[in-house]
C-alpha positions in Angstrom: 30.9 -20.5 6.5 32.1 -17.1 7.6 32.8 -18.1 10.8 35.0 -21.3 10.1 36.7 -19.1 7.4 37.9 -16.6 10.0 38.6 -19.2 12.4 40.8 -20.9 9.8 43.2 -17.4 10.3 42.9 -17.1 13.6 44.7 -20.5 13.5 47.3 -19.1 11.6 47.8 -16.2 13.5 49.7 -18.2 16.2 52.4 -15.6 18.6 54.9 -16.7 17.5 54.2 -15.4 13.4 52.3 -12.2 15.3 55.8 -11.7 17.2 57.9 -12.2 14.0 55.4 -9.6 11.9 56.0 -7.0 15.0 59.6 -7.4 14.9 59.8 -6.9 11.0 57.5 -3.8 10.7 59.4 -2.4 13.7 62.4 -2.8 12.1 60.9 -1.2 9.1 59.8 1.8 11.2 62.9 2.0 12.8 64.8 2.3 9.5 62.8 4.7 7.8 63.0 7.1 10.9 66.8 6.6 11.3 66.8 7.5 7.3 64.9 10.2 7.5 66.4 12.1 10.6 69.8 11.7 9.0 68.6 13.0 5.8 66.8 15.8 6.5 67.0 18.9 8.4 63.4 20.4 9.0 61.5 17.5 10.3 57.7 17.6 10.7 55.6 14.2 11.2 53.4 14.9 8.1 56.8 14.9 6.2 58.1 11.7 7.8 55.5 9.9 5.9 55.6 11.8 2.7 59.4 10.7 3.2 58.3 6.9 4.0 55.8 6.3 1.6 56.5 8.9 -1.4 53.5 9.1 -3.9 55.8 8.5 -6.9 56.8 5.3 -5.3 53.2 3.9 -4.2 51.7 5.0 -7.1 53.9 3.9 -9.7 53.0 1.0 -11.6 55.6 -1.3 -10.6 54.5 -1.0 -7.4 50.9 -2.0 -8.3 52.4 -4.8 -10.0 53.9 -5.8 -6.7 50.8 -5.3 -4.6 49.1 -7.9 -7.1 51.8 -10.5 -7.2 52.2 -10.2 -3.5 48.3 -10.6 -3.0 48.1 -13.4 -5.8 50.8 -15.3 -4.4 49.6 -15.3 -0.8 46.7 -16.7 -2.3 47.6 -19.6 -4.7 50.9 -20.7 -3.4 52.0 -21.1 0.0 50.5 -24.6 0.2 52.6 -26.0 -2.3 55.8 -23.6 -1.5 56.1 -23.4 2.4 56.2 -27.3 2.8 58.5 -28.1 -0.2 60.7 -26.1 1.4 60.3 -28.6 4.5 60.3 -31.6 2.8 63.6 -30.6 0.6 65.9 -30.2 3.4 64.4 -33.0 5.7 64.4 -35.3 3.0 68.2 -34.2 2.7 68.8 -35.0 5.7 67.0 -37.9 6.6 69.7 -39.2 3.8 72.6 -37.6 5.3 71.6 -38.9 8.8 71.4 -42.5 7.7 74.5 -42.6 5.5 76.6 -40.6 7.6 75.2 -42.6 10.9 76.0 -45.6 9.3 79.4 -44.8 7.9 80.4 -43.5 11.5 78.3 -45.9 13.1 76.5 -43.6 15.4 72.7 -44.6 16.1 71.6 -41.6 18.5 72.5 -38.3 19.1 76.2 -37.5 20.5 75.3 -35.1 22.6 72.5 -36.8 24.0 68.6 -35.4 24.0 69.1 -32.1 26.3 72.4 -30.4 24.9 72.7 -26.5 27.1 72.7 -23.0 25.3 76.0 -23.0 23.4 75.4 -25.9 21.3 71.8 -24.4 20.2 73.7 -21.1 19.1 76.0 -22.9 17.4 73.8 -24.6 15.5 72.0 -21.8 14.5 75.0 -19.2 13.5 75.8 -23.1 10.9 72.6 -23.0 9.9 72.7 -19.4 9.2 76.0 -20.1 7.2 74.9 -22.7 5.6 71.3 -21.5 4.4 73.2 -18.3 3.1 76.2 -19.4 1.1 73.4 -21.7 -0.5 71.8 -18.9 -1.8 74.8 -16.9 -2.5 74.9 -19.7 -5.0 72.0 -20.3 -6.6 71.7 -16.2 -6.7 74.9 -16.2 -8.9 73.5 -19.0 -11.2 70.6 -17.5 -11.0 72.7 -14.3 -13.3 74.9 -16.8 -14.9 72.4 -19.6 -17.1 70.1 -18.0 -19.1 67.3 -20.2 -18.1 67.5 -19.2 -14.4 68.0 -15.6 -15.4 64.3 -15.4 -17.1 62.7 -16.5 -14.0 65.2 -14.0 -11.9 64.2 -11.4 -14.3 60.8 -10.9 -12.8 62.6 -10.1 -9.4 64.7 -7.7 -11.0 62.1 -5.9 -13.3 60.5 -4.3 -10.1 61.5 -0.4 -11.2 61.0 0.9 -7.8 61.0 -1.0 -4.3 58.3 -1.1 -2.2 59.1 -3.7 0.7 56.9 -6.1 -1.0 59.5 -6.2 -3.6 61.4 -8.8 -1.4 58.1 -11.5 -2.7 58.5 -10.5 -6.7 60.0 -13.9 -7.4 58.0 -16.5 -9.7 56.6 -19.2 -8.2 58.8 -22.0 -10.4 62.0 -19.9 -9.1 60.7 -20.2 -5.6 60.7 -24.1 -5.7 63.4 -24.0 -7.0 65.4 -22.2 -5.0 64.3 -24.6 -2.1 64.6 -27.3 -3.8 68.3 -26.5 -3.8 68.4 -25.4 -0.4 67.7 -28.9 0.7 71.4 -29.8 -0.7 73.8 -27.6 2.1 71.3 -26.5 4.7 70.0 -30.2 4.4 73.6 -32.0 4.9 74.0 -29.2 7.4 70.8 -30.0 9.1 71.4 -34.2 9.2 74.8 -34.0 10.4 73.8 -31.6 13.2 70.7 -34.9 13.8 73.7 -37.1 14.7 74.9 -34.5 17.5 72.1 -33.0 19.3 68.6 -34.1 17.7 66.1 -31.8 19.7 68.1 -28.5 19.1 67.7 -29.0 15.7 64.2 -30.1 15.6 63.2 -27.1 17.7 64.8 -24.2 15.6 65.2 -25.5 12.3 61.8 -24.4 11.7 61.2 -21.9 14.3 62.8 -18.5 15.7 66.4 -19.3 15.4 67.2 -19.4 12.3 64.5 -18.2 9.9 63.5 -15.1 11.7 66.7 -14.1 12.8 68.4 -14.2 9.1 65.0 -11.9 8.5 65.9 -9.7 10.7 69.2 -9.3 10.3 69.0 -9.1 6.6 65.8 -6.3 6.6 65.0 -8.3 3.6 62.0 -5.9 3.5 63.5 -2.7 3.8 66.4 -3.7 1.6 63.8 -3.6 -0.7 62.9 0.2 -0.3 64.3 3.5 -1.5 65.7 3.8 2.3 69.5 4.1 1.9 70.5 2.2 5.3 73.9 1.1 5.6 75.5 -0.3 8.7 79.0 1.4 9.1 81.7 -1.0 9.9 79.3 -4.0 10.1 78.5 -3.7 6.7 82.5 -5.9 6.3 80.1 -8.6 7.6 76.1 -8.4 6.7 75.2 -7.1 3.7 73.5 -3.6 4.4 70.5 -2.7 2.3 72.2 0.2 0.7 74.5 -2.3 -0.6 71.8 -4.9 -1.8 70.1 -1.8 -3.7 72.9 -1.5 -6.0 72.4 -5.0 -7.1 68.9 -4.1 -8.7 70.2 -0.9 -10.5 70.6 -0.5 -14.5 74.0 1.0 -13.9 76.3 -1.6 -16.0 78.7 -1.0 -13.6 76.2 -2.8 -11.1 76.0 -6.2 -12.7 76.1 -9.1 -11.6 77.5 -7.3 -7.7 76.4 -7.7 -4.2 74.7 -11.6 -4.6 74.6 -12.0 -0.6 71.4 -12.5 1.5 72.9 -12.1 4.9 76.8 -11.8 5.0 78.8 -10.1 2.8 82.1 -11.6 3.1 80.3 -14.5 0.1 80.8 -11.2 -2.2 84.2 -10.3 -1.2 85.6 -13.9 -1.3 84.2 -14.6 -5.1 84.7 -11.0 -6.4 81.4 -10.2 -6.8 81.5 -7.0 -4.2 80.7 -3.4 -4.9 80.5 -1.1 -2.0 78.1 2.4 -3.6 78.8 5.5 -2.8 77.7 6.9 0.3 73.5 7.5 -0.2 74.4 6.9 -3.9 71.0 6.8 -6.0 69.9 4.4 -8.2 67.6 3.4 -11.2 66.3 0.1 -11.2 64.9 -2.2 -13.5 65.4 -3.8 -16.4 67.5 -2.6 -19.7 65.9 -4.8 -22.0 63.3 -3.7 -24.7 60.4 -5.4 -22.8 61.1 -4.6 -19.5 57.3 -2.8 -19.3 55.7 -6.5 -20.0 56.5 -7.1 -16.8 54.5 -5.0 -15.0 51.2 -7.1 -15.0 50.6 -10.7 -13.7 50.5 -11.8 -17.1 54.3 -10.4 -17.5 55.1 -11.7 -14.2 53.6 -15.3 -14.3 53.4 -16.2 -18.3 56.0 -14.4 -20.0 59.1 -15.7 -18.0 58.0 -19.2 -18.8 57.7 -18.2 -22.4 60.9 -16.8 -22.6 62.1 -19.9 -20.9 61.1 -22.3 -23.2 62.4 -20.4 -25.9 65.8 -20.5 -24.2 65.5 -23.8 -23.6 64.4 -24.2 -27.7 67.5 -22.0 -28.6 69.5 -24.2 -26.8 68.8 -27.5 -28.2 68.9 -26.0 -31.9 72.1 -24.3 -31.4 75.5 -25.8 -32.7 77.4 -27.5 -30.0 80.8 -24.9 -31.1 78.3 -22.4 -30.4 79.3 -20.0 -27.4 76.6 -20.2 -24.2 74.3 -17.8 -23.7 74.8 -14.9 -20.6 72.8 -14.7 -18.6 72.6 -11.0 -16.6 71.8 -7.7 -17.4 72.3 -7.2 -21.4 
């Protein structure tokens, strides 16, 4: 039993997902040392990882929280999560391929079966586009209807950010989100079927877009107290400095800095906010609750509670009524 158990990993531990985990933590690594030597003056290794890994960080209860979300989610979801998120956009655009194809009367790839190097990188910086104004968004619904916004919530109620803090997001918000990312990255994906079919095919799912857009984003180390910002690139990807202001209680912050990737989304719908240079910040929730969220029960129960009772408020209310906000309070 043991044995086919740990061969079942090993199967899962493929080079390629080794390489991408490598990459990640090294880009973690690299960001906390970068932080740190620019931050303070007498260095010592014992105080690079007191700076790294601060004990009111690890050991606070939110982070807890996180470790058992993260652990319980590992566990219980990525067989239903992972290949929704597959079957959304393929099914998108397995639709787009046929209607389009038959509207424009193309039957096989433009390009043919072999296209070179500059069509693959094309693809993937259209991919990347499209994958990240879809969740540009769905981010800024997510803050705008009320039903969203108590699923969101439980991303947002992490009160300090521990890398892991990138997976706080309920499991219903999760399919969701990819069950919208099948509608742009999906047409996106079908139309590119119709001009080089084996490009696609290859790097849809593999290195060039997913782990890439992880990269580039430090989705994990975003999701730290480490105050990177990326000079002038940050007029173009979203540095995590910037992405840490959208989790902070300041009101000023609401409802700022939506972007995954890019941040030109922000500056072309308003929704920007450039901090001040290693400007802290307190995050969490305002709301009168926000401690109920700091247990699996508050992270898997309560934001389908609250969401049925949105969804009961909503029904019940006069139709002269004025909608709900979502957002910060």
């Amino acid at each position: 039993m043991i044995n086919e158990f740990l061969a079942k990993v090993m199967d899962k531990l493929t080079v390629e997902n080794l390489a991408t985990a490598g990459l990640l933590l090294l880009t973690a690594l690299g960001s906390a040392l970068w932080a740190y030597w620019r931050t303070v003056e007498k260095k010592s290794f014992a105080d690079f990882f007191e700076f790294a890994l601060p004990k009111e960080v690890i050991l606070h209860p939110s982070a807890r929280a996180d470790a058992l979300f993260w652990i319980t989610k590992r566990l219980l979801m990525p067989f239903l999560l992972i290949p929704s998120g597959v079957i959304f956009v393929s099914a998108v655009a397995f639709a787009t391929n046929q209607g389009l194809g038959a509207l424009l009367d193309i039957h096989a790839p433009v390009l043919g079966d072999a296209p070179g190097p500059v069509v693959v990188i094309v693809f993937t910086i259209t991919m990347l586009l499209a994958y990240d104004i879809s969740y540009y968004l769905y981010h800024a619904a997510q803050h705008r209807f009320p039903v969203l916004w108590e699923l969101h919530k439980v991303h947002h109620s992490a009160e300090v950010m521990v890398g892991i803090t990138k997976d706080r997001v309920h499991p219903l918000d999760d399919l969701m989100n990819r069950m919208w990312d099948g509608v742009i990255p999906g047409i996106a994906f079908g139309i590119w079927t119709l001009v080089a079919l084996d490009p696609v095919e290859v790097t849809i799912f593999g290195i060039n877009v997913y782990v890439i857009r992880n990269i580039l984003m430090m989705d994990f180390v975003r999701h730290t107290h480490l105050k990177i910002s990326f000079g002038p690139l940050n007029n173009v990807v979203l540095c995590p400095h910037w992405h840490q202001l959208h989790h902070s209680v300041d009101p000023r912050h609401y409802d700022k800095n939506y972007g995954l990737l890019f941040s030109f989304w922000d500056r072309m719908f308003g929704t920007l906010y450039v901090p001040e240079p290693d400007e802290e910040f307190k995050f969490g929730l305002m709301d009168r609750d926000a401690h109920e969220y700091q247990s699996l029960f508050g992270l898997y129960i309560l934001p389908l509670k609250k969401m049925g009772r949105v969804i009961f408020r909503r029904f019940r209310r006069p139709r002269a009524e004025a909608p709900i906000k979502g957002g910060q309070p």
